[in-house]
C-alpha positions in Angstrom: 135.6 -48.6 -197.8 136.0 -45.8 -195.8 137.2 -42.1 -196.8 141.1 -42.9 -195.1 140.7 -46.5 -197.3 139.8 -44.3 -200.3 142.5 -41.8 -200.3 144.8 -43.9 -199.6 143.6 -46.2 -202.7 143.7 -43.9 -204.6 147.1 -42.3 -203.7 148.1 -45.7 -204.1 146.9 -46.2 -207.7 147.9 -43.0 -208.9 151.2 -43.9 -207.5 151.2 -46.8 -209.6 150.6 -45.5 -212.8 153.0 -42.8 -212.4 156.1 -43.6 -210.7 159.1 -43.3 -212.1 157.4 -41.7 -214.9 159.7 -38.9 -216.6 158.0 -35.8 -216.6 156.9 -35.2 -220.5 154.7 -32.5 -221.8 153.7 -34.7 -224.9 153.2 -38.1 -222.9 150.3 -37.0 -220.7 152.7 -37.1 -218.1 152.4 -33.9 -216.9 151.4 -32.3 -212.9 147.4 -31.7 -214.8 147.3 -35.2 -215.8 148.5 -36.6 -212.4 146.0 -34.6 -210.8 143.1 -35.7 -212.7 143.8 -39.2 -213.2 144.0 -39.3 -208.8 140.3 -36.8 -209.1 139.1 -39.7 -211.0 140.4 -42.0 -208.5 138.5 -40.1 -205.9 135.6 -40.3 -207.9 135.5 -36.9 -208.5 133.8 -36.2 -212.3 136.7 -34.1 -214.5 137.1 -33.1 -217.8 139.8 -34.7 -219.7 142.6 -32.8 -220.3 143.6 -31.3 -223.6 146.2 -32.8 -225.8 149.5 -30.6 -225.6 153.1 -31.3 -226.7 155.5 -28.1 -225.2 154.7 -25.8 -222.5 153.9 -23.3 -224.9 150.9 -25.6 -226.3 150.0 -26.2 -223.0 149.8 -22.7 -221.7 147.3 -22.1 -224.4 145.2 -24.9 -223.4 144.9 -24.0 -219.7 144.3 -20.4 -221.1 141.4 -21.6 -223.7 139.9 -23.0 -220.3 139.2 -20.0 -219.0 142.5 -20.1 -216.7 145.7 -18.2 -215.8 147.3 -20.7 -213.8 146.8 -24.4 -212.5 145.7 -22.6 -209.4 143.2 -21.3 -210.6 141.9 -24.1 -212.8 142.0 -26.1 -209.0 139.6 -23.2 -207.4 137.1 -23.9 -209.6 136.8 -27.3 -209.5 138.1 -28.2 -205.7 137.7 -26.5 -202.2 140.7 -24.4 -201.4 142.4 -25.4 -198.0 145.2 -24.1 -196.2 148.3 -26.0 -197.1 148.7 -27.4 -192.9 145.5 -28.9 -193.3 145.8 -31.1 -196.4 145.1 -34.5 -195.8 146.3 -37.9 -197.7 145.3 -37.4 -201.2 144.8 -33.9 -201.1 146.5 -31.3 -203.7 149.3 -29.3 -203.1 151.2 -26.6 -205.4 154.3 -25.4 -205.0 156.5 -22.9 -207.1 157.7 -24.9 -210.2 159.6 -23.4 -213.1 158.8 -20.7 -215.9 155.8 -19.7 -214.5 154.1 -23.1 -214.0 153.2 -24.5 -210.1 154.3 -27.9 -209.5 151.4 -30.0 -208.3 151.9 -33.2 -206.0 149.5 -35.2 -203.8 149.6 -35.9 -200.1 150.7 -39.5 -199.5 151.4 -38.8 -195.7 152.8 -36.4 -193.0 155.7 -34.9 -195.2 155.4 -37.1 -198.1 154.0 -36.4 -201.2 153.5 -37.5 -205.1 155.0 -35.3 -208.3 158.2 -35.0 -210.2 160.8 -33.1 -208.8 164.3 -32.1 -210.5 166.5 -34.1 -209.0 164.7 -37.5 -209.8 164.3 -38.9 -213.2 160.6 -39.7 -212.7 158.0 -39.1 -211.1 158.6 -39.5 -207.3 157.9 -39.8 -203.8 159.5 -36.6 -202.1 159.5 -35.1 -198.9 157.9 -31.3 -199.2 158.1 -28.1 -196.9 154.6 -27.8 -196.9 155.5 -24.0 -195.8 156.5 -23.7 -199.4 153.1 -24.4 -201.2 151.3 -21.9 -202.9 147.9 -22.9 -201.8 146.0 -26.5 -201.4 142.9 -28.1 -202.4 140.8 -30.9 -200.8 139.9 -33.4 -202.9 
């Protein structure tokens, strides 16, 4: 399989597991666990994530990594890339609510995989990539 096959196997699973998905902190169905379960799918080696059940709980986690912000978790584990250049299956963040970053992947030219408010689950969505707050290729 080539690296096009690959990413887009791997979008593709991801997508499965976690469509329509509703976004729940307690659930591992969260923008983290999204992220790593497509790493995986990559084949990229990640750590699991820690069990959380609020935003609060989850805050601390990310923070007993070592971390401020998923950002900054994604720096030290992927290479940073400007948000034009992301390609299908890289990581995008956007701004998201209370201080988190929304992270979705790159399914093709505008489209991309997260949660977003106005769908119930976990969705494809069309994204102003002029919006994200930074990219990672994975």
């Amino acid at each position: 399989m080539n690296e096009i096959e690959l990413r887009r196997a791997a979008v593709i699973a991801t997508q499965r597991r976690f469509e329509d998905k509703p976004f729940d902190w307690s659930k591992a169905a969260t923008c983290i666990h999204l992220v790593r379960f497509h790493a995986a799918q990559m084949g990229h080696k990640v750590p699991t994530v820690p069990r959380f059940r609020t935003a609060l709980s989850a805050k601390k986690a990310l923070l007993q990594t070592g971390f401020e912000t998923l950002p900054d978790l994604l720096d030290s584990k992927f290479e940073r890339i400007p948000p034009a250049f992301a390609r299908v299956g890289d990581v995008m963040a956007l701004p998201g609510d209370d201080g988190w970053h929304a992270l979705v992947i790159k399914g093709d030219k505008v489209k991309f995989l997260g949660w977003h408010e106005d769908a119930p689950g976990c969705t494809i969505m069309e994204v102003d990539v002029g919006s994200a707050t930074g990219a990672w290729r994975l």
